[in-house]
C-alpha positions, 0 to 999 in steps of 0.5 A: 500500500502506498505510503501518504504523499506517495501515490503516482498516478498510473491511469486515470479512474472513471468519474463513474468509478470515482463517485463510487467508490467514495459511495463505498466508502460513506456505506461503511459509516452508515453501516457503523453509525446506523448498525446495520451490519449486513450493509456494513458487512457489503464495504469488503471483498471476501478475503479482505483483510483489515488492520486498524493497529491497537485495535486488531486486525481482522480477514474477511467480512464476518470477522471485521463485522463481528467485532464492530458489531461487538465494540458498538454494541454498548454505544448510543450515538455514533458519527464516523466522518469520512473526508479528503477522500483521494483515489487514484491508480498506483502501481496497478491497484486502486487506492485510496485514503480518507480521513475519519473523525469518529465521535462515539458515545458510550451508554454505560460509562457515560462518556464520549469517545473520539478517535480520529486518523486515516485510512489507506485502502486498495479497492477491488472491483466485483460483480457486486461493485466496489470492494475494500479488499485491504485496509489500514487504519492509522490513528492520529489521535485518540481521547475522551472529548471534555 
């Protein structure tokens, strides 16, 4: 996966590619926020592995689903933001970074959660549409928001 600021673009995606892409990806806040985990589970390729560090790191759908249906099990509100949303074409894959500002509010400890950072995606095109078939999830910063 490329690193930030070092993505060469190779070939130009579609505008239609673009937009959905960027579709995919707002899927997968509204999947969180609205814990609808089978649209959720529709963000990533069947053998997609997904690393968001301290975390954990996840293969396929069921696995990735599983826990953040789990980890948002106990929350009330959620707002995952995702914006600067780049994708280009690097090196024969599709790439793309984006920027999540999560707000998460945690109905049993009564406090408000905020993580905010980066993901580095490659997407995959399937029958179904645009995939997430490897992500990286790098965090900036993380707290409780006073």
């Amino acid at each position: 996966m490329a690193a930030h600021g070092s993505l060469t673009r190779r070939a130009l995606l579609s505008a239609d590619d673009e937009r959905a892409i960027h579709h995919l990806l707002m899927r997968y806040a509204t999947g969180i926020d609205t814990r609808d985990w089978p649209l959720f589970r529709t963000c990533f390729a069947r053998d997609c592995e997904a690393d968001y560090g301290r975390f954990g790191r996840w293969r396929g759908p069921r696995e990735i689903t599983e826990y953040m249906e789990g980890a948002h099990r106990h929350m009330g509100a959620t707002l995952h933001r995702i914006s600067n949303i780049v994708v280009e074409s690097c090196n024969d894959e599709i790439v793309a970074r984006s920027y999540v500002d999560a707000i998460l509010m945690d109905q049993i400890q009564g406090v408000t959660h905020r993580a905010t950072g980066y993901y580095d995606d490659c997407l995959i095109r399937t029958s179904a549409g645009w995939r997430i078939s490897r992500r990286k999830f790098t965090m900036v910063k993380a707290g409780l928001d006073g």
